[in-house]
MARMAR-133317 format. One line per field, with one value per residue (C-alpha): x, z, y; residue in one letter; residue number from 1. Coordinates in nm, 3 decimals, decimal comma, padded with zeros to 5 digits, m for minus. Example, Ala and Ser with C-alpha at 12.3 -4.5 7.8 and 13.67 -1.06 7.14 Angstrom:
X = 01,230;01,367
Z = 00,780;00,714
Y = m00,450;m00,106
resn = A;S
resi = 1;2
end
This chain:
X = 02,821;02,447;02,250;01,846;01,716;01,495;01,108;01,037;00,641;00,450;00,348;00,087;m00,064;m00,049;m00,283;m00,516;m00,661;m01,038;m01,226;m01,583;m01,633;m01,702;m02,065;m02,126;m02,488;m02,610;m02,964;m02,776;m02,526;m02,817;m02,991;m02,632;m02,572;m02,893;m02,861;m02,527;m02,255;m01,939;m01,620;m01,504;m01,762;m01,590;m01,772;m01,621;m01,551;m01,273;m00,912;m00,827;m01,126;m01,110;m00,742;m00,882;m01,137;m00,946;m00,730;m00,931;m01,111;m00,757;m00,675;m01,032;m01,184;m01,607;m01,618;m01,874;m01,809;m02,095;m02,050;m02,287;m02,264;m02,034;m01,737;m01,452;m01,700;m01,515;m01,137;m01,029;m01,158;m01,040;m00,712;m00,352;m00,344;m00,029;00,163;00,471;00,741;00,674;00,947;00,852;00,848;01,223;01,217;01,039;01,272;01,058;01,276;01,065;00,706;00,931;01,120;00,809;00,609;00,844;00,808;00,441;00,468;00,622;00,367;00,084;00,269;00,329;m00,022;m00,254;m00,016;m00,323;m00,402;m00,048;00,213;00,510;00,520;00,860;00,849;01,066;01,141;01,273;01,588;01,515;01,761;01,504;01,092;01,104;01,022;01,442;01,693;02,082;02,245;01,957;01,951;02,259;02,156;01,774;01,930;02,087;01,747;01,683;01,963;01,824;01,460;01,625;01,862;01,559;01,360;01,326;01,560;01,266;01,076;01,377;01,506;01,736;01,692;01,879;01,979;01,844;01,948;01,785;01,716;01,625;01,352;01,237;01,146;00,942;00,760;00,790;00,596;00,773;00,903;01,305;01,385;01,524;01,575;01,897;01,847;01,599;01,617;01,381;01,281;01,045;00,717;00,389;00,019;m00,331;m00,697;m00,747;m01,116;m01,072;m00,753;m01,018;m01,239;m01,054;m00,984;m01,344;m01,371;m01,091;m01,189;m01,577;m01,416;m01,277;m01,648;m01,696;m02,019;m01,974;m02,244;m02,259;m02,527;m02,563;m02,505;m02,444;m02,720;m02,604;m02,361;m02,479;m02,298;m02,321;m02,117;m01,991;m01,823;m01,944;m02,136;m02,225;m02,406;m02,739;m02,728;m03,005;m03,018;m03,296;m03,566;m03,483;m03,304;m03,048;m02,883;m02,554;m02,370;m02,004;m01,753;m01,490;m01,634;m01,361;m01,441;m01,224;m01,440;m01,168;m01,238;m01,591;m01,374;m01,526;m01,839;m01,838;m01,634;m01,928;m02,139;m01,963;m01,888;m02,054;m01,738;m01,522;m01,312;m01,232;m00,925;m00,931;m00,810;m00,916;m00,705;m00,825;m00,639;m00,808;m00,724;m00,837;m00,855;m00,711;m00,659;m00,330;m00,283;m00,244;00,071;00,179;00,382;00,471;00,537;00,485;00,583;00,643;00,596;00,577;00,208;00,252;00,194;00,210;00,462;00,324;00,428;00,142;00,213;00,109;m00,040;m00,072;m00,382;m00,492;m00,621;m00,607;m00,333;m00,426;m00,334;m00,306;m00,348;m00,319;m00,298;m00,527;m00,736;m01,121;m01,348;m01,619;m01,903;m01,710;m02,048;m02,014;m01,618;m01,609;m01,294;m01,352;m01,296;m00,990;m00,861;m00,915;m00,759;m00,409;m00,365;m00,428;m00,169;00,045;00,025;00,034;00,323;00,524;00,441;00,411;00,045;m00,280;m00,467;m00,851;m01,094;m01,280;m00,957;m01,091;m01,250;m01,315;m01,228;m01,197;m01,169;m01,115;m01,041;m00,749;m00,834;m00,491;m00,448;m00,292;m00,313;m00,506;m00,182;00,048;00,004;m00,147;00,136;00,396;00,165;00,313;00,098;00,128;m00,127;m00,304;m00,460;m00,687;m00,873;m01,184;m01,468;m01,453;m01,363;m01,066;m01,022;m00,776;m00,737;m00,452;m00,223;m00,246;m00,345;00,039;00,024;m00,310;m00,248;m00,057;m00,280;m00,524;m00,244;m00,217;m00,578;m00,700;m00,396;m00,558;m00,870;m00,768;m00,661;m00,934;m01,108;m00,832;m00,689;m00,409;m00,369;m00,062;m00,102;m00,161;m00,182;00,142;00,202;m00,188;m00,288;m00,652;m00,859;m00,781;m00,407;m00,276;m00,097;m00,176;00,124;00,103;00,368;00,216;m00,086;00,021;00,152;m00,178;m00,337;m00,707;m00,968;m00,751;m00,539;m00,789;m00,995;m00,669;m00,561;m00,920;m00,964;m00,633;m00,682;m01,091;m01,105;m01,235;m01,517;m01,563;m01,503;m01,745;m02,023;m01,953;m01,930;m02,273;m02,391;m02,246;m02,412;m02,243;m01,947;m01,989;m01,848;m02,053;m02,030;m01,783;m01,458;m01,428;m01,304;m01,551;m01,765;m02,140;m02,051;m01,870;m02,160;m02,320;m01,994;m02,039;m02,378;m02,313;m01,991;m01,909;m02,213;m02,313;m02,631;m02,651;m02,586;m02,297;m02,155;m02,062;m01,957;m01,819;m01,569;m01,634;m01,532;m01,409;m01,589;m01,671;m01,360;m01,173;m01,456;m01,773;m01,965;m01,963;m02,037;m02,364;m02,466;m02,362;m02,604;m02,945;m02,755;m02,585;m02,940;m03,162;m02,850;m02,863;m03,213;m03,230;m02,931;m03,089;m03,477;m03,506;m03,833;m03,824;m03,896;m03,599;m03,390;m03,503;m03,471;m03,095;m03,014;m03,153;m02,979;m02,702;m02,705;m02,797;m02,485;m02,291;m02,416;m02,378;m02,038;m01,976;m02,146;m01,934;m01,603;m01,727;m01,956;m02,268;m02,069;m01,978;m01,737;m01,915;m01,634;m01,787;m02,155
Z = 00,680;00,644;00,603;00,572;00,314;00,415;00,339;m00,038;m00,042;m00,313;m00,540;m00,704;m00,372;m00,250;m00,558;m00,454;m00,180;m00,180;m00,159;m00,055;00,136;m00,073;m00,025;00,009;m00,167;m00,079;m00,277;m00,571;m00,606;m00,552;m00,830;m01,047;m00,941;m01,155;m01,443;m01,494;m01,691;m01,511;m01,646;m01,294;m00,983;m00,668;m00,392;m00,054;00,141;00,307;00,263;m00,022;m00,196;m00,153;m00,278;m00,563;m00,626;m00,591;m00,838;m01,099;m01,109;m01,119;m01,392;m01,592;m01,530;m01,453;m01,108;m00,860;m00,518;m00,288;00,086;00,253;00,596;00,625;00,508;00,685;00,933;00,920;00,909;00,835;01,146;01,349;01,298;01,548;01,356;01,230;00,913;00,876;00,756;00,948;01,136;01,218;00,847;00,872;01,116;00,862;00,582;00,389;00,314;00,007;00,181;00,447;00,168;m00,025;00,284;00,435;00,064;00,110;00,453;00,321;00,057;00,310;00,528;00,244;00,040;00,440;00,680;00,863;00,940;00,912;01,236;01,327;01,596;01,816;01,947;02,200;02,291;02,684;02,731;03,050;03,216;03,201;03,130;02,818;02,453;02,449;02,680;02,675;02,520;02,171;02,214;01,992;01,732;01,724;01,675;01,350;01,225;01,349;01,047;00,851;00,865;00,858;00,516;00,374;00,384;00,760;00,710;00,478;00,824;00,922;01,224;01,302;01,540;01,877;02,169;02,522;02,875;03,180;03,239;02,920;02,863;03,193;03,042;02,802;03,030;03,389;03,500;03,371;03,611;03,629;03,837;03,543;03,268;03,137;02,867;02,557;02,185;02,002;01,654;01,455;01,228;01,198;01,300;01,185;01,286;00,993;00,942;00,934;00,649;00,511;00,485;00,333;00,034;m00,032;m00,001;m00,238;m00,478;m00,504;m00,518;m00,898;m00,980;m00,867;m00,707;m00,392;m00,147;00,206;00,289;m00,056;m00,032;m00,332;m00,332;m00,670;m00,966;m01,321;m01,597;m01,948;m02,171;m01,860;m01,785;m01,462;m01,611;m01,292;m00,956;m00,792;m00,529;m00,181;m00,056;00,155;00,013;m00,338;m00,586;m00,830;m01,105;m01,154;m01,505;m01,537;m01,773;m01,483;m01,118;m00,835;m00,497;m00,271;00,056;00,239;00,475;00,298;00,007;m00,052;m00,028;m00,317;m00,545;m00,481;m00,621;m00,975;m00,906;m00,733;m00,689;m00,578;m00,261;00,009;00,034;00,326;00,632;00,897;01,161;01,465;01,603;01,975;02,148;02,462;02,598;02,895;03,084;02,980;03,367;03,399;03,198;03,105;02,804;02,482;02,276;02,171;02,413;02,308;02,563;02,628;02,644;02,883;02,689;02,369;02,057;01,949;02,152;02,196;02,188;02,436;02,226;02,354;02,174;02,394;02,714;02,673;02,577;02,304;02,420;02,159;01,926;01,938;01,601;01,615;01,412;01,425;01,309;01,423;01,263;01,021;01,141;01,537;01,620;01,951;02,258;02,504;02,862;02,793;02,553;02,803;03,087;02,864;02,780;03,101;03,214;02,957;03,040;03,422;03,412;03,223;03,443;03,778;03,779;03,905;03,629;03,653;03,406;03,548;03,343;03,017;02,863;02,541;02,275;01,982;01,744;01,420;01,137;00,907;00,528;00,541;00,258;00,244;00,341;00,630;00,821;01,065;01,294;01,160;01,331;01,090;00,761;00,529;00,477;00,090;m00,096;m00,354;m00,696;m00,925;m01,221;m01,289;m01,556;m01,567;m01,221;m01,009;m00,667;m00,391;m00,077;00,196;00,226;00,483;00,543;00,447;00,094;m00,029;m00,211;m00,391;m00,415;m00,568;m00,840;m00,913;m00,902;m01,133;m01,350;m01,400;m01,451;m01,766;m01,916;m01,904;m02,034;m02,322;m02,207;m02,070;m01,801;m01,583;m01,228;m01,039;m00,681;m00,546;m00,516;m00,507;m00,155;m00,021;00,051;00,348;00,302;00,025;00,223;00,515;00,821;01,076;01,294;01,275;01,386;01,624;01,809;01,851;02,083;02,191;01,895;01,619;01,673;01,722;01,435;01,212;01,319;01,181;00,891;00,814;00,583;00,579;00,958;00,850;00,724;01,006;01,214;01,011;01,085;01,451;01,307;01,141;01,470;01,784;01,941;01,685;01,851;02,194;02,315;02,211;02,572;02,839;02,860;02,505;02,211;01,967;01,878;01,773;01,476;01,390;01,349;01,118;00,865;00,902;00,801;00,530;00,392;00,494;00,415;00,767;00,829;01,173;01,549;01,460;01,216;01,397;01,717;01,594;01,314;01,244;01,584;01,744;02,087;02,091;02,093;02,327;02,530;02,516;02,799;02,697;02,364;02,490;02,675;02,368;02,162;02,200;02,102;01,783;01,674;01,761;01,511;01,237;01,240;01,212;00,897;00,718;00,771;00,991;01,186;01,562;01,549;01,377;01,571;01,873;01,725;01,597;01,925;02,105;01,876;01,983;02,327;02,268;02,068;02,339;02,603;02,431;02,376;02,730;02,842;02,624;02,753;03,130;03,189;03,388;03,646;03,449;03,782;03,784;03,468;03,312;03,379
Y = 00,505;00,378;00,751;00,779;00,977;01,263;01,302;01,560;01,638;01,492;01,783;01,563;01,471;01,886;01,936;01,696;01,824;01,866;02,192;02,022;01,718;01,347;01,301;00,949;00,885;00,510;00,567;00,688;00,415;00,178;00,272;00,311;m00,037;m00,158;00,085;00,020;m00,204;m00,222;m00,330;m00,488;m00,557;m00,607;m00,795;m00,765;m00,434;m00,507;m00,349;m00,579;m00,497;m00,128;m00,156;m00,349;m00,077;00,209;00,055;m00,015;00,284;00,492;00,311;00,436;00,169;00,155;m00,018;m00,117;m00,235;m00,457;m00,522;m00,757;m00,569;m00,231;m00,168;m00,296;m00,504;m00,849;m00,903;m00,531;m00,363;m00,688;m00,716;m00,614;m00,248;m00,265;m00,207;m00,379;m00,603;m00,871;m00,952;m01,299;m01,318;m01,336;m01,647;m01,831;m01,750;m01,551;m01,250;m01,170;m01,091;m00,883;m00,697;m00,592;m00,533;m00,277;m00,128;m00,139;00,027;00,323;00,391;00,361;00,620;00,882;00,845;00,782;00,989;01,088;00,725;00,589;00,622;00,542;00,274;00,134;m00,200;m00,296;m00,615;m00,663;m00,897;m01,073;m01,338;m01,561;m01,589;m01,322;m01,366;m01,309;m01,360;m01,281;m01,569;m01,533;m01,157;m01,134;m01,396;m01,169;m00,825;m00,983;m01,021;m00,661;m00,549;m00,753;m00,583;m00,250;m00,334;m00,522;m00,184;m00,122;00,224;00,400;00,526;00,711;00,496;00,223;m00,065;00,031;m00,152;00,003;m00,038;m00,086;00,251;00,333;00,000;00,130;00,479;00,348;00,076;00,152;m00,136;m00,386;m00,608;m00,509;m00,770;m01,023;m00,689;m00,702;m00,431;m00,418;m00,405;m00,147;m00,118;00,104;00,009;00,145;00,138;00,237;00,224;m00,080;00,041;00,391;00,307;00,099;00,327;00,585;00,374;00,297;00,670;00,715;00,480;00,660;00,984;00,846;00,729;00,380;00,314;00,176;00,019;m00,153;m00,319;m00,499;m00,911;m01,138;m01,411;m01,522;m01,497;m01,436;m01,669;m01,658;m01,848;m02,038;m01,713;m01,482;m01,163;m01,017;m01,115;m01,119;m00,835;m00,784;m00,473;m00,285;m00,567;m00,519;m00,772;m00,599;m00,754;m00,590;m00,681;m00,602;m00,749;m00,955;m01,028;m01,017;m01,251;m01,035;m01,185;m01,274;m01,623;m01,593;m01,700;m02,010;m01,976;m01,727;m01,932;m02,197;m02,010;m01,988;m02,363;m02,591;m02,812;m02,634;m02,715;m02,507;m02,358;m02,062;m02,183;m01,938;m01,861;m01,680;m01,411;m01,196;m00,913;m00,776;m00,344;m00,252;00,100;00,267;00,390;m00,005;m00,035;00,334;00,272;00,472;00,221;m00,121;m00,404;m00,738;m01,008;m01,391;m01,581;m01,881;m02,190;m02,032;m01,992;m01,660;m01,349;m01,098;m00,705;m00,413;m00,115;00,193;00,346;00,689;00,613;00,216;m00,047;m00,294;m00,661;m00,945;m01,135;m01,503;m01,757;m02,074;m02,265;m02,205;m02,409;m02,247;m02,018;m01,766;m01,535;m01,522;m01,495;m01,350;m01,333;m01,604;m01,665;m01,839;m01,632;m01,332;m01,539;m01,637;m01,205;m01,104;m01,423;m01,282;m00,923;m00,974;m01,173;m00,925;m00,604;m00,544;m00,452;m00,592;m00,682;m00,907;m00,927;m00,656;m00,389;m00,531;m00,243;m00,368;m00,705;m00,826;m01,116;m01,192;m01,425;m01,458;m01,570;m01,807;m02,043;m02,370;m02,729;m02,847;m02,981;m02,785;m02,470;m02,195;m01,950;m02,123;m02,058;m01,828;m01,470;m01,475;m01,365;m01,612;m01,469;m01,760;m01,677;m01,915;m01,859;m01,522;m01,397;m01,320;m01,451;m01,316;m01,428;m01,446;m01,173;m00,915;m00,560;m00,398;m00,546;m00,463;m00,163;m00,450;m00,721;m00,462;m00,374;m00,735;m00,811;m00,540;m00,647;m01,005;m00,793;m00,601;m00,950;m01,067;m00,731;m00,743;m00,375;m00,230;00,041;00,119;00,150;00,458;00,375;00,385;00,760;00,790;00,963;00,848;01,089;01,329;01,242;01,487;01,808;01,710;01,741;01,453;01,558;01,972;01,901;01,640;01,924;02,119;01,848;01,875;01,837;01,920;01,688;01,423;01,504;01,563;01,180;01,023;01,276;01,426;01,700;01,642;01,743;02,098;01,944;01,786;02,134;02,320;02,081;02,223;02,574;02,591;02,400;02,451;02,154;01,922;02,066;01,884;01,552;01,246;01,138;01,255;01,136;01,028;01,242;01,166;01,455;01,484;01,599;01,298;01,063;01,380;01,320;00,952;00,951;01,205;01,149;00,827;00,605;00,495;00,343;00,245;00,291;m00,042;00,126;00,436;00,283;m00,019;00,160;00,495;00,594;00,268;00,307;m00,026;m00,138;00,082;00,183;m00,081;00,051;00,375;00,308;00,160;00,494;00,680;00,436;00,645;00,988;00,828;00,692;01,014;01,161;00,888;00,893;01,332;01,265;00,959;01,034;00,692;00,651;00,654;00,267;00,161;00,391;00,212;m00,119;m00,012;00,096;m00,217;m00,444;m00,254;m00,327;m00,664;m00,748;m00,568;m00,785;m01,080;m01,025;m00,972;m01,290;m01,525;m01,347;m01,306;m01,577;m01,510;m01,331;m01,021;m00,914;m00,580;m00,565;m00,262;m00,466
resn = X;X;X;X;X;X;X;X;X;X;X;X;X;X;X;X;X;X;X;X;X;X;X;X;X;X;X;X;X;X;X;X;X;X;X;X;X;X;X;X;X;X;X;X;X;X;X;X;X;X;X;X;X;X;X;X;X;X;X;X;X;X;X;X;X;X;X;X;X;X;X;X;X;X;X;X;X;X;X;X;X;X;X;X;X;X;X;X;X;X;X;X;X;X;X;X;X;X;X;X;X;X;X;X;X;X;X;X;X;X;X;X;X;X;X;X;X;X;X;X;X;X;X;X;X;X;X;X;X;X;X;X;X;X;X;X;X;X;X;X;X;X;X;X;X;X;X;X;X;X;X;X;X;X;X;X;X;X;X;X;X;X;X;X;X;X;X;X;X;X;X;X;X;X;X;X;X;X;X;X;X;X;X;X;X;X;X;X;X;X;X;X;X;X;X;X;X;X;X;X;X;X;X;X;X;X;X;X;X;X;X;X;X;X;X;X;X;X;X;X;X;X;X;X;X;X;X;X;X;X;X;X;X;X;X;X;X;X;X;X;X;X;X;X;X;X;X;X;X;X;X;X;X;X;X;X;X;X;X;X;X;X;X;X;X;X;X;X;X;X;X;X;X;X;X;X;X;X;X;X;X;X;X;X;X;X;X;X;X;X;X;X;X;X;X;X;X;X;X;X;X;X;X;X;X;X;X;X;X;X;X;X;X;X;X;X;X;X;X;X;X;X;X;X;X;X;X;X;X;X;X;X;X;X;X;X;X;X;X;X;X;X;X;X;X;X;X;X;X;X;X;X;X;X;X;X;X;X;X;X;X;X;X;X;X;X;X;X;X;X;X;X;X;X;X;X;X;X;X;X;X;X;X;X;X;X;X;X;X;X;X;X;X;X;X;X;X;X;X;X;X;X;X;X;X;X;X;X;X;X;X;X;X;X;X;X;X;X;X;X;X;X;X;X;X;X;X;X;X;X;X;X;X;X;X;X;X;X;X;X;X;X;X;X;X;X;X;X;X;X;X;X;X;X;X;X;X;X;X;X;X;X;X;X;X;X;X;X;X;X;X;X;X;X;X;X;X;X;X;X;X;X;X;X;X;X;X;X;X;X;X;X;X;X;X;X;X;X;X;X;X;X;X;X;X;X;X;X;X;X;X;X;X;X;X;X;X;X;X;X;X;X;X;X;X;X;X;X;X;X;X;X;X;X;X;X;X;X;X;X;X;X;X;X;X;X;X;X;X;X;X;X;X;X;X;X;X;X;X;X;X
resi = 1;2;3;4;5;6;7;8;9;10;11;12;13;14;15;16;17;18;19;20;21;22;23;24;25;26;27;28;29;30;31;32;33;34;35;36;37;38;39;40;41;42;43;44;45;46;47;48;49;50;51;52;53;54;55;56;57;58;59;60;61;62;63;64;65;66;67;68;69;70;71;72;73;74;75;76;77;78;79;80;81;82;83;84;85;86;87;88;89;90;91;92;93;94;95;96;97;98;99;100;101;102;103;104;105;106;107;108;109;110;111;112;113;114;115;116;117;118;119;120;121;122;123;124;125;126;127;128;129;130;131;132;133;134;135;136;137;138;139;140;141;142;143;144;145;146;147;148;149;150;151;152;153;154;155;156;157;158;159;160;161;162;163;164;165;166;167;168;169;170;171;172;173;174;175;176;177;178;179;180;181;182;183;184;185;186;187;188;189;190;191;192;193;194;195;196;197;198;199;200;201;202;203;204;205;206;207;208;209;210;211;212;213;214;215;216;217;218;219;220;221;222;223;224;225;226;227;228;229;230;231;232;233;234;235;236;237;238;239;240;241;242;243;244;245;246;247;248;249;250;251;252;253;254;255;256;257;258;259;260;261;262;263;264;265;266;267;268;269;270;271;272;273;274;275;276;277;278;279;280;281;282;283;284;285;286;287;288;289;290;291;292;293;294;295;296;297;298;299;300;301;302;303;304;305;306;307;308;309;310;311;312;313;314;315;316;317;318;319;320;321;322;323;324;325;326;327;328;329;330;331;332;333;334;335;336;337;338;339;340;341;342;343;344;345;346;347;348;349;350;351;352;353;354;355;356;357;358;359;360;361;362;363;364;365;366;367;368;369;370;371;372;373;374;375;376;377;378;379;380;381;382;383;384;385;386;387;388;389;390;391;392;393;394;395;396;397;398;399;400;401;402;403;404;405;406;407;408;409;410;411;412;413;414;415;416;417;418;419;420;421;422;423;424;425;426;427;428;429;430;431;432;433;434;435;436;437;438;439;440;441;442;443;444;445;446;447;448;449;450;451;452;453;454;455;456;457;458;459;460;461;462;463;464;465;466;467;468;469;470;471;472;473;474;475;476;477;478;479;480;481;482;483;484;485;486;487;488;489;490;491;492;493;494;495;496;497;498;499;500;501;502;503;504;505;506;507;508;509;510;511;512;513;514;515;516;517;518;519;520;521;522;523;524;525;526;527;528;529;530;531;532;533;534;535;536;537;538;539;540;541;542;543;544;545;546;547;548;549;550;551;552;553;554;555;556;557;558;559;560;561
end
């Protein structure tokens, strides 16, 4: 009989909870940035190069990581919040990526539990128009067993089959008229920024130096090796020096290696994937439905995420400016096809609550559809410094391993790796499933901070305004955007409302009337003037609007207008 092995604590991780919160200094690393040497600089904030970080500097390692923008602002906050396997993975043959990513799942839910959930998918078996229907049904739930033998089993649940009745309990608006029954399996989900930003958070907590807001204008070379990199932040050039340079920059790839050579070729392949926000009273289901996208080879999935469903994501090429990805009309109109077609539900553009688009750092030749690229990672060494790209967000921890390996070869050392029992920060103790069950605030704030939501709390303590909502009918507290700015290295009305709380994703019109309070609180935490709060916040709102005039045209259909 196939059993699941229960769940021990991690005694290591119990003693690692923190007694004060991480202060998050951006002054300070500035100027440690120009005083220092570093043994490996990281440029690119994303998860792979907060894995990469938090790597290195477990292994003892002196480590500095530069973001252009914020942490987590391009592919990592953008991306279908899921890790996983990959079960389309096993379609393509690639048993391998699927084997070590369900490995990699498990790790992210034991050292992030906070951030890291459980998710079921269920796919409806229709007797015609579904992503399955009876006669491949049979021939799919083989792959099921063989996601659940290649690793699947580790979060505790087998795939099942479901009847009507019971697909219907999950999704009561699907339309039953074609259900013949369902097949449900189990993976896992996480805010990608908020994960991201843990590890950055992790990785400072060991001593690197980490900065947003810092772009690369240059690379230092001596020797025809890279010695460091030419760094703008807040007006000021820094020259950092470190020993090995690592271009973790995702689809920015390129561009970076260009700088270290000017002949080099491009070889990131960006693939665009969207996703759109609707109500959850729309669709009302507690779990993850897969469904069919007329016209299209990829399925899209229905995310429940609070009071909204997440809708998406699509795989095409783009061409386009790797600066200004947004959700278009089109790409709006083919979800909501999707979505209306599978449940019996009005849905119009005026539902969409929120979107979001983003780019996927694929690598390979030029030739074929992006959907049938493979999602390996790719590591190169050049002159001095490392290069990763591909990959995806459930093997980073890994890429980072292998990264930082490359690293100490080329700083003649050797260090074992730490990082796959090591919790991030706000993870060690703490009891998903306990505090779960409290609801209201605690659970919220235990969901986004785990084990740092007392911090959090206390803010509200010493300052019982910091205790109310941030705007009604959203979660978020004031005292939120006081820990982001704090602890968390925030810098602007964007950063909070864009990934430190997510608003603008799941709820883009309020995020704009929550704009002015977030700045008048930035500005009281980081000593801004009253003119660049008003600036920050306008910038805000401009963004916002431009976003919704590219996905609703002139005519914003009073949708959230």
């Amino acid at each position: 009989m196939f059993t699941l092995p229960s769940r021990r604590p991690n005694a290591v991780a119990a003693r690692a909870t923190l007694s004060a919160p991480l202060r998050l200094d951006r002054r300070a690393a500035l100027t440690d940035l120009e005083t220092g040497t570093f043994d490996v600089l990281v440029i690119g904030g994303g998860v792979t190069g907060a894995y990469t970080a938090l790597d290195a500097a477990s292994r003892g390692l002196k480590v500095a990581l530069v973001e252009r923008a914020d942490f987590a602002s391009g592919t990592s906050s953008k991306s279908s919040k899921m890790v996983h396997g990959g079960l389309r993975y096993i379609e393509q043959g690639n048993l391998d990526l699927v084997r070590h990513s369900l490995l990699e799942r498990q790790r992210f839910r034991r050292n992030a539990p906070h951030l890291v959930q459980r998710l079921p998918f269920l796919f409806p078996i229709l007797a015609k128009d579904g992503v399955f229907d009876a006669r491949i049904a049979k021939a799919f739930e083989s792959l099921l067993w063989a996601y659940d033998l290649a690793g699947g089993w580790r979060i505790g649940k087998l795939h099942q089959r479901l009847t009507v009745d019971e697909v219907l309990a999950h999704a009561p608006t699907l339309r039953a008229e074609n259900l013949k029954g369902g097949l449900m399996y189990y993976d896992s989900r996480a805010d990608d920024a908020r994960l991201t930003l843990a590890i950055v958070r992790s990785a400072a907590r060991l001593g690197a130096v980490v900065v947003n807001g810092a772009e690369v204008t240059g690379l230092r070379t001596a020797g025809g090796r890279v010695t460091g990199a030419t760094v703008q932040a807040d007006g000021e050039q820094i020259d950092v020096r470190a020993r090995v340079v690592v271009n973790a920059t995702g689809v920015w790839a390129d561009r970076v290696e260009g700088m270290a050579d000017h002949g080099h070729q491009p070889q990131v392949r960006p693939a665009k994937g969207v996703h759109i926000v609707l109500p959850w009273s729309k669709i009302r289901n507690d779990c993850t439905v897969t469904v069919p996208i007329p016209g299209r080879a990829r399925r899209a999935t229905c995310t429940r995420w609070g009071d909204v469903v997440v809708v998406g994501t699509t795989d095409t090429d783009y061409p386009g400016s790797t600066e200004d990805v947004h959700c278009t009309r089109e790409e709006m109109d083919f979800l909501l096809e999707g979505a209306q077609i599978a449940f019996d539900t009005k849905l119009d553009a005026s539902d969409v609550l929120g979107s979001y688009a983003g780019l996927r750092p694929l690598v390979g030749g030029k030739e074929g559809k992006t959907l049938d690229m493979r999602r390996d990672h790719h590591i190169t060494v050049s002159a001095g410094m490392v290069t990763v790209t591909g990959g995806k967000l459930t093997t980073s921890r890994h890429m980072g391993e292998l990264v930082v390996d490359e690293a100490l070869g080329l700083l003649g050392r050797k260090a074992k790796c730490r990082t796959k029992n090591l919790p991030l920060i706000g993870g060690a103790g703490y009891d998903a499933e306990a505090t779960g069950a409290t609801g209201g605030v605690a659970a919220h704030l235990g969901g986004r901070y785990g084990t740092e939501a007392r911090f959090v709390s206390a803010l509200a303590d010493e300052n019982p305004a910091l205790g109310e909502p941030l705007i009604d009918g959203q979660p978020f507290l004031k005292a939120e955007v006081v820990f982001a700015a704090r602890s968390e290295m925030a810098r602007s009305v964007d950063d909070v409302l864009s990934r430190r709380t997510r608003l603008r994703l799941f709820a883009r019109d309020a995020s704009v009337d929550a704009a002015p309070l977030v700045g008048e609180l930035l500005g009281a935490e980081l000593g801004l003037s009253p003119e660049t709060v008003a600036a920050q916040v306008d910038q805000y709102r401009a963004d916002v609007a431009r976003e919704k005039s590219i996905l609703f045209g002139d005519n914003l259909l009073g949708a959230n207008a």
